[in-house]
C-alpha positions as CSV (number, residue, x, y, z in Angstrom):
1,X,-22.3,2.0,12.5
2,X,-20.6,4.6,10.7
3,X,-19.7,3.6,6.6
4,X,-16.0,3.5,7.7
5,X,-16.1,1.3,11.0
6,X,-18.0,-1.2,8.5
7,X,-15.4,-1.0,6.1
8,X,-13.0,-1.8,8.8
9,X,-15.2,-4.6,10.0
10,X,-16.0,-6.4,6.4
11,X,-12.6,-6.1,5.8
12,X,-11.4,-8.1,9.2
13,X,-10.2,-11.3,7.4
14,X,-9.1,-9.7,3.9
15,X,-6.6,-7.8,6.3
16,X,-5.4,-10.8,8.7
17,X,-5.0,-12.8,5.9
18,X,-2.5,-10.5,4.3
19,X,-0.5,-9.7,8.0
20,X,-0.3,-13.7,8.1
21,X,1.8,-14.1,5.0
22,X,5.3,-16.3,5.3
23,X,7.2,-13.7,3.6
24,X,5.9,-11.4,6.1
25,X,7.0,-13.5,9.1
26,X,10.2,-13.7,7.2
27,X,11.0,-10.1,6.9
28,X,10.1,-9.3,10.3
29,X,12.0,-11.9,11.8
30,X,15.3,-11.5,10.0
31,X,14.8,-14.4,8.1
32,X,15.4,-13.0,4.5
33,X,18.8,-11.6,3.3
34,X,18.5,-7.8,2.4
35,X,17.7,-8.9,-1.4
36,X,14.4,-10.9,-0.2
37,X,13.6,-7.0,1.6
38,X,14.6,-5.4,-2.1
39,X,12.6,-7.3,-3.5
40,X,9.4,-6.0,-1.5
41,X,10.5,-2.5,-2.1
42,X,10.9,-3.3,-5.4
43,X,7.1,-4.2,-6.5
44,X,5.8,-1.7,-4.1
45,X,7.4,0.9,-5.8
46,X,5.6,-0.4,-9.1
47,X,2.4,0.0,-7.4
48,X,2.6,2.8,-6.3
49,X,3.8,4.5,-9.5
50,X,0.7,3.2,-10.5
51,X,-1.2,4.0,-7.8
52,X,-0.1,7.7,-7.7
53,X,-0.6,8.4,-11.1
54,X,-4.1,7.3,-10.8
55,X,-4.2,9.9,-7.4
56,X,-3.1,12.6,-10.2
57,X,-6.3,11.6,-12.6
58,X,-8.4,12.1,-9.8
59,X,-7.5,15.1,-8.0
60,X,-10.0,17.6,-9.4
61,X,-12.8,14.6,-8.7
62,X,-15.6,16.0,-6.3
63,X,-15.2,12.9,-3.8
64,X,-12.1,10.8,-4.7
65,X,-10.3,14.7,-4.8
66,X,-10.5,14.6,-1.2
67,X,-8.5,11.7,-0.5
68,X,-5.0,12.8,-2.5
69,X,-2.8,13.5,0.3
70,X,0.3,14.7,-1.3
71,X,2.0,14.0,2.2
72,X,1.3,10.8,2.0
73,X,3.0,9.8,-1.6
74,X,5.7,7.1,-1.2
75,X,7.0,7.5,-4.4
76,X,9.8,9.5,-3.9
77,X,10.6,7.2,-0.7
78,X,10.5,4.3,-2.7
79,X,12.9,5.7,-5.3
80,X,15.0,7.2,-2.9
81,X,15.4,3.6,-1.2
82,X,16.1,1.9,-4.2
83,X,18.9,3.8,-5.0
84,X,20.4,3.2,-2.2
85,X,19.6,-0.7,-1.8
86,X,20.6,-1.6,-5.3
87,X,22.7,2.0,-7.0
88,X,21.8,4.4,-9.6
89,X,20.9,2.0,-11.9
90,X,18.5,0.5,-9.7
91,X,15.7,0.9,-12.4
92,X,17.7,-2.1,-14.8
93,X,18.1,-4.5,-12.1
94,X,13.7,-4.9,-11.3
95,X,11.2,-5.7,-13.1
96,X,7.3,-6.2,-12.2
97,X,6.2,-9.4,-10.7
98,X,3.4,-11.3,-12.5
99,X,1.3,-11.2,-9.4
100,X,2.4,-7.1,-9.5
101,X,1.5,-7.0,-12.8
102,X,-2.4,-7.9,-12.3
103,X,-2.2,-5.8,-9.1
104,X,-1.3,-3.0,-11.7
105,X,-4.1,-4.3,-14.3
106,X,-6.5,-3.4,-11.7
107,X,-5.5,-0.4,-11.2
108,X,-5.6,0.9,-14.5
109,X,-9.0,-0.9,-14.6
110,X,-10.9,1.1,-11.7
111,X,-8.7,3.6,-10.0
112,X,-8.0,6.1,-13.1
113,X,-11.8,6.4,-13.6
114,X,-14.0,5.3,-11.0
115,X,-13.9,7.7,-7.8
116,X,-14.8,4.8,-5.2
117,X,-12.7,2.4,-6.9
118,X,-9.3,4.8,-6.8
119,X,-10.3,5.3,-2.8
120,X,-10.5,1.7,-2.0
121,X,-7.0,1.2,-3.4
122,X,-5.8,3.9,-1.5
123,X,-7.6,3.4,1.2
124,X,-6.1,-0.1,1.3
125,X,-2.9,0.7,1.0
126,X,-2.1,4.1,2.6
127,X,-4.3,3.1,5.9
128,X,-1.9,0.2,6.5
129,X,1.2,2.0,5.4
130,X,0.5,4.3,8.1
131,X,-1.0,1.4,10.7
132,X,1.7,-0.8,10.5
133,X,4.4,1.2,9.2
134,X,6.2,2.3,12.2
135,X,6.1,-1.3,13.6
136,X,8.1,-2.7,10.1
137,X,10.4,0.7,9.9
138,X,11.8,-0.9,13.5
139,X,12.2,-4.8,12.6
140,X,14.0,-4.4,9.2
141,X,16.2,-1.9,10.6
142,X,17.1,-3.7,13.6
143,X,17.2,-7.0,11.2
144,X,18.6,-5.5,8.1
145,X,21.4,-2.8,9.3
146,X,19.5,-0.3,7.7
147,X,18.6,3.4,9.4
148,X,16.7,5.8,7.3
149,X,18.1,5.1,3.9
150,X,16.5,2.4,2.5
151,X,13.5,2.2,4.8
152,X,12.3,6.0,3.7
153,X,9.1,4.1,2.8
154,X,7.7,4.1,6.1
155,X,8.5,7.5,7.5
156,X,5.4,9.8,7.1
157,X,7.2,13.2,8.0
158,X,4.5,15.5,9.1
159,X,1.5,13.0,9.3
160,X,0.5,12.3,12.9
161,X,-0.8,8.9,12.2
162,X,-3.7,8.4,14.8
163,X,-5.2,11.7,13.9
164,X,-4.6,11.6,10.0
165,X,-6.6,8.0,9.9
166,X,-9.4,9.5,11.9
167,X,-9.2,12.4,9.5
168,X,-9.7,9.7,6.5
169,X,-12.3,7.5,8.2
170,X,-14.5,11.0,8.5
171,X,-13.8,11.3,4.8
172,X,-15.5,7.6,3.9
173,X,-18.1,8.4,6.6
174,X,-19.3,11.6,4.3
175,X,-18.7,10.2,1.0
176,X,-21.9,10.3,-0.6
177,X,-22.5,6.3,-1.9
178,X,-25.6,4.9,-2.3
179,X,-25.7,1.3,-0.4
180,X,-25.3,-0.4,-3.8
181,X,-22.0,1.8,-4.3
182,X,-20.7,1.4,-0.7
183,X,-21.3,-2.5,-1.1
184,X,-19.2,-2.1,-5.4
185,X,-16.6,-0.4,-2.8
186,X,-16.5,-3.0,-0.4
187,X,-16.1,-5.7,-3.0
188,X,-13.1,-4.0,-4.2
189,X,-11.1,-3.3,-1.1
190,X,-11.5,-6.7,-0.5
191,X,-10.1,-7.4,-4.1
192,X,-6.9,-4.8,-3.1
193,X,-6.2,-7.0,-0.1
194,X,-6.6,-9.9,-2.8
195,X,-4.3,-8.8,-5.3
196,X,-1.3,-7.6,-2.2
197,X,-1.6,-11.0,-0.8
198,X,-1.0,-12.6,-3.9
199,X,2.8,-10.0,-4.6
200,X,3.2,-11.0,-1.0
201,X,2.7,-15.1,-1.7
202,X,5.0,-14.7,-4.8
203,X,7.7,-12.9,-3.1
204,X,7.2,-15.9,-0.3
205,X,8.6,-18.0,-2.6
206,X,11.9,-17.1,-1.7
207,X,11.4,-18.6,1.8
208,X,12.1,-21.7,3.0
């Protein structure tokens, strides 16, 4: 079994357990006003301005390098959106979550200075951008009355999703990790999916 197909194995339950959130059932089946879908958009983009920061320490890395895709930063999406859900002065009306603000913590922890920890964040989150992305794009336009502004997030322009993930899983295949790294990389994808579920169970609260 090849280091990435274990990966996606392992990480089974971590990644159910995040699909099966109530806020998640919410947003998908129109049960949120668009606020409840700001407010997703909101504490992404505070992870990812994180997240993408991080990418920038480690580009010139020998291994993590490899896995900045500057196609895939959602940055400028996520900005982009915001101004449109909430104005120009989108930036006074949001604030981090407390749950957002760990999942930041973390970040700043591993991903600015340990290679495999930066790739199992953005392993974690890109991969499932891009798997699920397409699928979400559809239900909170339908639900939401929203059609390319505002859901810029989940448009990959460019990035032929089935071939870019194989692409990536080759990458974790050839990274060169001892099993006592793999298993320190392992622990911490599983503590990405940890940390999302948790934004995902506070922004939940909103549901009834």
């Amino acid at each position: 079994m090849g280091f990435a197909l274990k990966v996606r194995e392992l990480t089974r339950s971590d990644h159910a357990a995040a699909q099966g959130m109530a806020y998640f059932d919410a947003l998908l089946s129109g049960g949120l006003d668009r606020s409840g879908y700001t407010a997703l958009t909101a504490q992404l983009f505070f992870v990812y301005e994180t997240l993408e920061e991080a990418a920038d320490e480690m580009r010139d890395d020998p291994v993590a390098g490899a896995f900045v895709f500057d196609e895939l930063a959602r940055l400028p999406a996520l900005v982009a959106d915001l101004a449109h859900l909430l104005g120009p002065d989108w930036p006074a009306q949001v604030a981090a979550s407390g749950p957002t603000s760990e999942y930041r913590a973390r970040l700043r922890e591993v991903a600015f200075t340990w290679p495999a920890g930066f790739v199992a964040h953005h392993y974690t989150r890109y991969l499932g951008d891009l798997s699920g992305g397409q699928v979400m794009r559809r239900a909170i336009q339908r639900e939401y009355g929203l059609d390319g502004p505002g859901t810029r997030f989940y448009e990959f322009p460019g990035v032929e999703p089935r071939a870019f993930k194989q692409r990536y899983r080759q990458l974790l295949d050839s990274a060169p990790w001892d099993a006592v790294e793999q298993d320190r990389f392992l622990d911490e994808v599983s503590r990405a999916y940890q940390l999302n579920t948790a934004m995902l169970d506070d922004l939940g609260k909103v549901v009834a």
